[in-house]
VMD Tcl script that draws the C-alpha trace (Angstrom):
set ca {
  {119.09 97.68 124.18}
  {118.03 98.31 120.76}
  {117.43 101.71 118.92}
  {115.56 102.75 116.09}
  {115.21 106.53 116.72}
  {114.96 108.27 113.91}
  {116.89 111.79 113.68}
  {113.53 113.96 114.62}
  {109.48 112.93 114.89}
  {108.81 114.48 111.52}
  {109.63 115.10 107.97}
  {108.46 118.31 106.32}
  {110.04 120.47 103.42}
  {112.97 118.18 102.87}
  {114.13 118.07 106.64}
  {113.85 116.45 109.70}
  {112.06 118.28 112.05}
  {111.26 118.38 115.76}
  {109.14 119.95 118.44}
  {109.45 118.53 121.49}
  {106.60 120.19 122.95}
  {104.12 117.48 121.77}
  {103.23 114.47 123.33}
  {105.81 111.46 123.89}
  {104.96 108.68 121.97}
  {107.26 105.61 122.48}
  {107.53 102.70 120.31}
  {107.58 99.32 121.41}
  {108.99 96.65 119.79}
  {106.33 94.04 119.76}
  {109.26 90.90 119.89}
  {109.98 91.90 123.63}
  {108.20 94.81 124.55}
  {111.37 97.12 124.58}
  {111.53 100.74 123.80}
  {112.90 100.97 121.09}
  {112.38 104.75 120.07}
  {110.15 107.69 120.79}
  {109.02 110.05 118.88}
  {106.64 113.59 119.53}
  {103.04 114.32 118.20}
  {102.38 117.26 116.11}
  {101.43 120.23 117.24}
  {99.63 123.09 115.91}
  {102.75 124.50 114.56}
  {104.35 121.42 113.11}
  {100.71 120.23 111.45}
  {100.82 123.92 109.95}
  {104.91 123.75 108.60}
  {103.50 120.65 106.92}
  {100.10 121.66 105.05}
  {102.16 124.96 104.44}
  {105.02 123.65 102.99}
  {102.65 121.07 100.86}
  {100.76 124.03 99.25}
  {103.68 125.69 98.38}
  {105.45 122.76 96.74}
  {102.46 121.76 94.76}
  {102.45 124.11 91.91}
  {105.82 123.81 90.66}
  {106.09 120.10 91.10}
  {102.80 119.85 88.92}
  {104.42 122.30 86.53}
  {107.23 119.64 85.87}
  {106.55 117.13 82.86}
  {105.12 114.43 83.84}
  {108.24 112.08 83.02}
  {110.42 114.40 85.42}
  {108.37 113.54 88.06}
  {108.09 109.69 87.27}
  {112.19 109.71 86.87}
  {112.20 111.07 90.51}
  {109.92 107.84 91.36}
  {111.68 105.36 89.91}
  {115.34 106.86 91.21}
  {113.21 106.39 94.75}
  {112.30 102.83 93.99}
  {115.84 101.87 92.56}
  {117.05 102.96 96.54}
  {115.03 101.14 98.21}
  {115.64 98.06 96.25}
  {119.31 98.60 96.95}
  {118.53 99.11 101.17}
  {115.75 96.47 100.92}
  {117.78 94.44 104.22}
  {117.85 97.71 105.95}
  {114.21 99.22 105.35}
  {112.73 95.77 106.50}
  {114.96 95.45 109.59}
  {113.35 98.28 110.77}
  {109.86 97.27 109.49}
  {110.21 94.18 111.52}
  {111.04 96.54 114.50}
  {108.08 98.82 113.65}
  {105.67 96.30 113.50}
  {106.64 92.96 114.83}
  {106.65 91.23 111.75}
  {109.31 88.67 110.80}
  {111.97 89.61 108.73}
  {111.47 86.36 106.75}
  {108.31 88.39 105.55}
  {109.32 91.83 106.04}
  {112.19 90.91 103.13}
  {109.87 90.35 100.55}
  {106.71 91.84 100.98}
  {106.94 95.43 102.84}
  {109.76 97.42 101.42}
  {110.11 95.61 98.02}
  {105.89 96.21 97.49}
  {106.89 100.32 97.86}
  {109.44 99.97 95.58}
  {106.80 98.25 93.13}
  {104.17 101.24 93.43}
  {106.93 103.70 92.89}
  {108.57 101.89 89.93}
  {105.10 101.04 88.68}
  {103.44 104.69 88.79}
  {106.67 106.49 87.74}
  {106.53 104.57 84.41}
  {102.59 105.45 84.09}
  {103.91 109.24 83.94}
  {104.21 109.78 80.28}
  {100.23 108.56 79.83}
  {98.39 111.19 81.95}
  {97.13 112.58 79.12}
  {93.03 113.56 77.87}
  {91.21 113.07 74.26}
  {90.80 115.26 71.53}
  {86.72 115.33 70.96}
  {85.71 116.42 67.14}
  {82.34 118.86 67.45}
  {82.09 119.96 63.89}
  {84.02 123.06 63.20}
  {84.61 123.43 66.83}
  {85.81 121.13 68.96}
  {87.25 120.16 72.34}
  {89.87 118.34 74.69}
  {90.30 117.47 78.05}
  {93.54 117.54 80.37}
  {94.27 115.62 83.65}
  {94.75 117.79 86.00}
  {96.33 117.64 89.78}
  {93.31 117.64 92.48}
  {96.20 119.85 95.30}
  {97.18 118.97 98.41}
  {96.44 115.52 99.59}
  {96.30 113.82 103.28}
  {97.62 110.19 103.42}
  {96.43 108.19 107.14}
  {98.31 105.50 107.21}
  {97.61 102.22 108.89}
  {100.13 100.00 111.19}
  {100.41 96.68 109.35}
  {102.20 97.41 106.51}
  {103.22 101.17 107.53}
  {106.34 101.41 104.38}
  {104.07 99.57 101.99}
  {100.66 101.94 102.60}
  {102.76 105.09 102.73}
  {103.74 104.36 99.37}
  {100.45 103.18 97.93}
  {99.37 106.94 98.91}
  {102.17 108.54 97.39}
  {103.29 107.22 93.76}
  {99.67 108.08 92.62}
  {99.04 111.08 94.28}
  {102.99 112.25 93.39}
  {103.02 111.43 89.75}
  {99.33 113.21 89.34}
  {101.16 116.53 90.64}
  {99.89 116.67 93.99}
  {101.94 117.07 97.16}
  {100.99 115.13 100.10}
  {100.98 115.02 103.87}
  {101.20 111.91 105.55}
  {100.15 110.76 109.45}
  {101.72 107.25 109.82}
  {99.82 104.89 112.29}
  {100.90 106.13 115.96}
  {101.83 102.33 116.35}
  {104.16 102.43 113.57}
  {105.75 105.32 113.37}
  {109.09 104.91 111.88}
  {108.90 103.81 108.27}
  {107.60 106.51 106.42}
  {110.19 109.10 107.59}
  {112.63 106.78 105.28}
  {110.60 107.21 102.55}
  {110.34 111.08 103.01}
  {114.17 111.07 102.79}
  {114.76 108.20 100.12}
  {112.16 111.28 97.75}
  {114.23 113.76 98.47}
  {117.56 111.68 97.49}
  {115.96 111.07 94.71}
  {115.39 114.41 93.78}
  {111.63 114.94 94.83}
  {111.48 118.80 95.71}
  {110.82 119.86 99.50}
  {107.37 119.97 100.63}
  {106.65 117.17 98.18}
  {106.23 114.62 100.75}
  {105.59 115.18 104.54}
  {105.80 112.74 107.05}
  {103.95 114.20 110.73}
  {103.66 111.94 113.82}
  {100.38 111.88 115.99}
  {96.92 109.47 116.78}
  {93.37 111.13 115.98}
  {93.91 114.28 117.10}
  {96.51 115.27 113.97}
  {94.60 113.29 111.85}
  {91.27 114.97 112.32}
  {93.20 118.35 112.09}
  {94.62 117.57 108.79}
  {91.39 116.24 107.33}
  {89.48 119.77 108.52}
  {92.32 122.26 106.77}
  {90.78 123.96 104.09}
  {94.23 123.29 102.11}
  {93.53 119.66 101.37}
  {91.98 118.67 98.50}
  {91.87 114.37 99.39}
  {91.91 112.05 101.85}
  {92.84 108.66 101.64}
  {92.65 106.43 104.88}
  {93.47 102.88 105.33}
  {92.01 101.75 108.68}
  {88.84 100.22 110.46}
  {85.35 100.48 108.77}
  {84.10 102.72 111.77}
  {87.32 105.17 111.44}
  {86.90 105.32 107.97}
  {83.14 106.30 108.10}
  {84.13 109.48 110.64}
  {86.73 110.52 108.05}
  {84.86 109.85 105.33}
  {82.29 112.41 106.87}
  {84.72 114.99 107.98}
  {85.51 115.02 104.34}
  {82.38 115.28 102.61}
  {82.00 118.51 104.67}
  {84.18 120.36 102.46}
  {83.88 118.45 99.83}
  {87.09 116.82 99.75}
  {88.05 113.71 97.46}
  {88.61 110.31 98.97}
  {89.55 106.82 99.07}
  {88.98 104.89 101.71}
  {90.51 101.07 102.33}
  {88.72 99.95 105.19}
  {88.26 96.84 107.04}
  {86.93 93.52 105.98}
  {85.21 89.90 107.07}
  {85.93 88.23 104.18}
  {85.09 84.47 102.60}
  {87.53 82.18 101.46}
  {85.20 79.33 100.27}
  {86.82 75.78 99.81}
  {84.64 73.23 97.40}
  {84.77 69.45 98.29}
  {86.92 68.65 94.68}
  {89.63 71.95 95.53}
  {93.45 71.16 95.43}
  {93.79 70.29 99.37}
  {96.90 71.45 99.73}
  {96.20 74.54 97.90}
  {93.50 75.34 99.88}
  {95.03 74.73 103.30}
  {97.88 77.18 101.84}
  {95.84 79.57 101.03}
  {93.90 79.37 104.35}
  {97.01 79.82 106.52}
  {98.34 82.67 104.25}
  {94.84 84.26 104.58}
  {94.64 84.19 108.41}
  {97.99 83.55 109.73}
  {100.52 85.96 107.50}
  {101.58 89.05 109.37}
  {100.41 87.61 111.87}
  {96.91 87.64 110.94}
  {96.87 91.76 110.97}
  {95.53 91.90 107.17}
  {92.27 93.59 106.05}
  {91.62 91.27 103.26}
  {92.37 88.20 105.14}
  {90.06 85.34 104.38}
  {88.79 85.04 108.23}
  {85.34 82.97 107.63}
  {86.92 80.02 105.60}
  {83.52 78.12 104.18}
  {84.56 74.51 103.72}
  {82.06 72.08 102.05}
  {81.57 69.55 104.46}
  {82.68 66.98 102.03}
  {86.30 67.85 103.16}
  {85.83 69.17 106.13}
  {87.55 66.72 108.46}
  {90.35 66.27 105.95}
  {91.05 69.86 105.73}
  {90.92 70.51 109.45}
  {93.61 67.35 109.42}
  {95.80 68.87 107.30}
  {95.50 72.59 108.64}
  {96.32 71.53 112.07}
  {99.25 69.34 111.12}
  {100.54 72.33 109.15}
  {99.98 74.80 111.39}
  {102.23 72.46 113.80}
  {105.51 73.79 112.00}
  {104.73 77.19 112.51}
  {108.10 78.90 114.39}
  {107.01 81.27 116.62}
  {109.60 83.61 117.89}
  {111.75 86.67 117.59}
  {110.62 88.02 114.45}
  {114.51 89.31 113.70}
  {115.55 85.78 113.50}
  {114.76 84.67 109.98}
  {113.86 81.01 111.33}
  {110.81 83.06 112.49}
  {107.55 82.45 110.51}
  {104.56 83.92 112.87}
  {105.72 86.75 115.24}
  {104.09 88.92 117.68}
  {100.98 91.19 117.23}
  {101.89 94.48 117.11}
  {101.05 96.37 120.63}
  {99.17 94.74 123.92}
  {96.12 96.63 122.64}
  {95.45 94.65 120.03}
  {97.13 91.34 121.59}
  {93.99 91.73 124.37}
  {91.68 92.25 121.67}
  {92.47 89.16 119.86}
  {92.41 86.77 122.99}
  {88.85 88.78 123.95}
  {87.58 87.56 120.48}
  {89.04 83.86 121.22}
  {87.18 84.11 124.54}
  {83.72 84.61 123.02}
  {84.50 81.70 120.55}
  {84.35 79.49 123.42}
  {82.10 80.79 125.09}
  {79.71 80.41 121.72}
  {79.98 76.90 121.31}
  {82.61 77.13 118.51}
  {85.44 73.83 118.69}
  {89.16 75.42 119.28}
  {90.52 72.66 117.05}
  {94.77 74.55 117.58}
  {95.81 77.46 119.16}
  {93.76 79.99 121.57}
  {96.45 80.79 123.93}
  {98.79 83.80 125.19}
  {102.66 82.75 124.87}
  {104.37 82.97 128.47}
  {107.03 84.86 127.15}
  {107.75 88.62 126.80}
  {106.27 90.39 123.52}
  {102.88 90.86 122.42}
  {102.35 86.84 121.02}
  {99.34 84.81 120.64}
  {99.34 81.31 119.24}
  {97.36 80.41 115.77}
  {94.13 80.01 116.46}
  {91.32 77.84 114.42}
  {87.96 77.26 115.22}
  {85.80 74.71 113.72}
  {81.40 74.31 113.84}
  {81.45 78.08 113.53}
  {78.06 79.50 113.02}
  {76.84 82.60 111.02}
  {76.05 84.17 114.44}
  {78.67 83.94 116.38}
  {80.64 86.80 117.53}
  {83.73 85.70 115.71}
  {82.05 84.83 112.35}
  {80.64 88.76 112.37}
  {83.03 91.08 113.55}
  {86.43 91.93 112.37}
  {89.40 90.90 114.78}
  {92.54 91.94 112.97}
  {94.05 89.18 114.60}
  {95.16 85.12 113.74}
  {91.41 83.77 114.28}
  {90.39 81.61 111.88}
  {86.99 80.67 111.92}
  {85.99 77.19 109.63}
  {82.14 77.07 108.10}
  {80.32 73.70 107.32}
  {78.50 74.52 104.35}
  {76.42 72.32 101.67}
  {75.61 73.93 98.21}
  {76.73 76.62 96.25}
  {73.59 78.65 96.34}
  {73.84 78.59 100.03}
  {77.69 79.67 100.62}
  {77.27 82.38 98.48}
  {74.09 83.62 100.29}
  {75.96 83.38 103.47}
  {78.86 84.73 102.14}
  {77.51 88.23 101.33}
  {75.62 88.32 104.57}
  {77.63 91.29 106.02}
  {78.34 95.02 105.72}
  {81.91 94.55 104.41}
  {82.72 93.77 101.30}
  {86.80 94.26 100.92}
  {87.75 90.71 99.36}
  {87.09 86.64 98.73}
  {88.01 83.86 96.98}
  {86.95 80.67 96.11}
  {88.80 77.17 95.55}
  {87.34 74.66 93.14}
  {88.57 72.43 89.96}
  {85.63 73.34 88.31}
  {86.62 76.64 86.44}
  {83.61 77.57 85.58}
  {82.16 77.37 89.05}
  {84.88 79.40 90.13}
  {83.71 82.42 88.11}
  {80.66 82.14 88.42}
  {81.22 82.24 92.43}
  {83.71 85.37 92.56}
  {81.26 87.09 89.98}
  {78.40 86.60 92.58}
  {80.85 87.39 95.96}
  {80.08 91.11 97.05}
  {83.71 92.05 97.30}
  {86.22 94.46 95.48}
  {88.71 92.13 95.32}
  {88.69 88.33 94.81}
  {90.66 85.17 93.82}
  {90.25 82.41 92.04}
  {92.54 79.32 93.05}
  {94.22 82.02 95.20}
  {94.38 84.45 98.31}
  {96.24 88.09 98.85}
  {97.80 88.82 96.04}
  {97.61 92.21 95.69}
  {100.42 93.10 93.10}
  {100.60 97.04 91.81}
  {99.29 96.61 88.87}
  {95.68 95.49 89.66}
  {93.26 97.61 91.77}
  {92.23 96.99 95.42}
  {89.74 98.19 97.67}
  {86.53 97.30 98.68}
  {82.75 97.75 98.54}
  {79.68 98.02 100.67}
  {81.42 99.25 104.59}
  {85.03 98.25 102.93}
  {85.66 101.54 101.51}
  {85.19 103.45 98.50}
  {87.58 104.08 95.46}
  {90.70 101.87 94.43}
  {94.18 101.85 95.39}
  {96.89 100.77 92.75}
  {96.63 100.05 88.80}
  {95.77 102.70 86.41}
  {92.40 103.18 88.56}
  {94.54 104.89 91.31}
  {95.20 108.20 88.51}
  {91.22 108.67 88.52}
  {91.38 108.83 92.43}
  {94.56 111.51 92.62}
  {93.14 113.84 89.77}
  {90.27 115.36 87.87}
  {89.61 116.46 84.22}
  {89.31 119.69 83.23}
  {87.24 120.33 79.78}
  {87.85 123.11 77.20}
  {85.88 123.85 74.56}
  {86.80 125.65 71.53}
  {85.01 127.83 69.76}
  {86.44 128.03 65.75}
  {83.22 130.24 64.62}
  {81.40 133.33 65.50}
  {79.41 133.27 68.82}
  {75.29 134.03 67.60}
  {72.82 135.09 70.04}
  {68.93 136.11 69.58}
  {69.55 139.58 70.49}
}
mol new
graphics top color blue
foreach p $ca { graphics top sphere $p radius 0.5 }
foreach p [lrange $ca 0 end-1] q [lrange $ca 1 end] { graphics top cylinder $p $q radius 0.2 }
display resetview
């Protein structure tokens, strides 16, 4: 029997903590539907130690110099580097992804932010404005306590997308991992505070909607940042605004990967697997509406399905293991509902569409080909490895039907022709977009989306705007004058 449980449900002011009184939640490990681990969701008490212990931290951690508080990142990035095997074991036991992924893309990525935003510290400073013999300046200033909801696919990776920012700004933060994916984020509460962070820095509380919706109400919190579905984000988003609150919200997405007749073949089927079929197809920017000039279409189908033939499916802890499970039942059943109405639409299954017969939450790749703008699976997000292929003819008309939806989170485009390529990504209604390319998303560049996708940016220099506010003072050199 394996065991993941961590030392208590939550994290707050430096120490595990525990109150059994809440609600059992038990995590499954997606590979073979074991319990692995439960934990308990906050209650009243627990939600207050946390928000408490956030408000009191905040003012002396944003009294430190700005460098103290990056070296305290960068310590925290430099340990998780060194228990990279470790973290991602139990990321591939949180989530069900393989560990040939979970290596190199889920613990390593945290350590990235947190190397990345600790050496931004020493520039979060404001200008110096001239007004005659007065003048002015501006400082960058902490927005307070912040709220981090975290989402279940990359649950060590999103946790620390929320943090570096929001830490090296001088906030203190309270984070609700996803209720699927508990266990990751209490490591990085406790790498912080190895590191040096103070207690009540970083606060890791357990629970579904409930906790969340209680943390976004609290007077306390000053922003929210949510990565999850379009329609959760739009309820947060609202329970926000109500106070006022700051936000950034990474929401879902439906987004194009468009594939001229004269792209790199192999490229393009590369980037089309990566874009659908990586973490098991649980990625908010994947490319799920691949638009394929019909040029190539038969030739890329080929080659996709031939590919997609030496795909390993199995125990994601074995690193033979490229596609693993889907991370709980819930979403397994909602992915095989979606490949149901692709049938049932007329669409061509072309590989895949089937439930494994073997314990653990696994469904096989799925591609389907003559999809139409209408059908079910061209229009709503699955969150799931569904790939729907596009005939389409010009590039007027790809682009057109491109941007025909409320999301707007990413795209990309694959084409020889360079300057088509721009000029397609500059027309694509998306936040985030690739040339030649699909899911990068390294540190140092933002991401988010627009339209439905979310508002705000996550990562690069643009995350510092979203985690604080500038305060102006004017000074007056001269005598003040007044009419009476």
């Amino acid at each position: 029997m394996m065991q993941a449980q961590p030392q208590a449900s939550h994290f707050v002011n430096g120490a595990y903590l525990e109150d059994v009184t809440g609600a059992a939640m038990p995590v499954i490990f997606p590979g073979t539907g074991e319990t692995i681990a439960a934990v308990h969701e906050a209650t009243p008490s627990v939600i207050e130690a946390a928000l408490a212990a956030a408000k009191a931290a905040q003012g002396p951690w944003a009294a430190l110099m700005p460098v103290e508080r990056g070296r305290i990142l960068r310590r925290a990035a430099d340990i998780i580097r060194a228990r990279n095997q470790e973290l991602s074991e139990l990321e591939t036991l949180d989530t069900g992804k393989p560990i040939s992924e979970t290596l190199v893309a889920d613990a390593t990525s945290a350590a990235d932010a947190l190397e990345y935003f600790g050496g931004l510290a020493g520039t979060l400073t404001g200008e110096h404005v001239p007004l005659g013999a007065d003048w002015a300046y501006t400082m960058r200033i902490p927005l307070g306590v912040c709220v981090g909801l975290g989402a279940w696919n990359y649950p060590t990776q999103v946790a620390a997308w929320k943090a570096a920012p929001a830490l090296i700004c001088g906030n203190t933060m309270v984070f609700k991992p996803s209720e699927q994916t508990p266990l990751c984020a209490l490591k990085l509460a406790e790498i912080l505070i190895e590191a040096g962070a103070p207690p009540g820095v970083f606060n890791v509380i357990q629970g579904a909607g409930t906790v969340g919706r209680a943390l976004v109400a609290d007077a306390r919190v000053a922003k929210v940042s949510l990565t999850g579905s379009a329609e959760t984000g739009k309820k947060v988003y609202a329970s926000a605004a109500a106070q006022m609150k700051h936000v950034t919200m990474e929401l879902g997405g439906k987004s194009p990967l468009i594939i001229f007749d004269d792209a790199d073949l192999e490229s393009a089927v590369s980037a089309a697997i990566n874009a659908n079929f990586f973490a098991t197809g649980q990625v908010c920017s994947n490319g799920t509406r691949v638009f394929v000039q019909r040029g190539i279409k038969e030739a890329f189908l080929a080659r996709l399905t031939a590919r997609l033939a030496n795909a390993v499916i199995g125990d994601p802890r074995d690193a033979a293991t490229t596609f693993g499970p889907m991370v709980s039942e819930e979403q397994l059943s909602i992915t095989c509902s979606y490949i149901e109405k692709g049938k049932a639409e007329g669409a061509r299954l072309v590989a895949g569409g089937d439930r494994l017969n073997r314990p653990g939450c696994y469904v096989q790749p799925t591609v389907f080909a003559d999809v139409t703008d209408d059908m079910t699976i061209a229009r709503e997000e699955i969150f799931g490895p569904v790939m729907s292929v596009l005939d389409f003819d010009t590039e007027a008309e790809v682009i057109t039907r491109a941007n025909a939806t409320d999301l707007g989170l990413s795209g990309a485009v694959f084409t020889q022709d360079l300057t088509r390529g721009h000029r397609v990504v500059h027309a694509l209604e998306a936040g985030s977009v690739w040339i030649n390319q699909y899911n990068l998303t390294p540190v140092e560049v933002p991401f988010g989306g627009v339209k439905g996708s979310g508002v705000g940016r996550e990562n690069s220099r643009a995350a510092l705007e979203a985690y604080s506010q500038l305060k102006t003072v004017y000074v007056g050199m001269t005598p003040v004058e007044a009419a009476y």
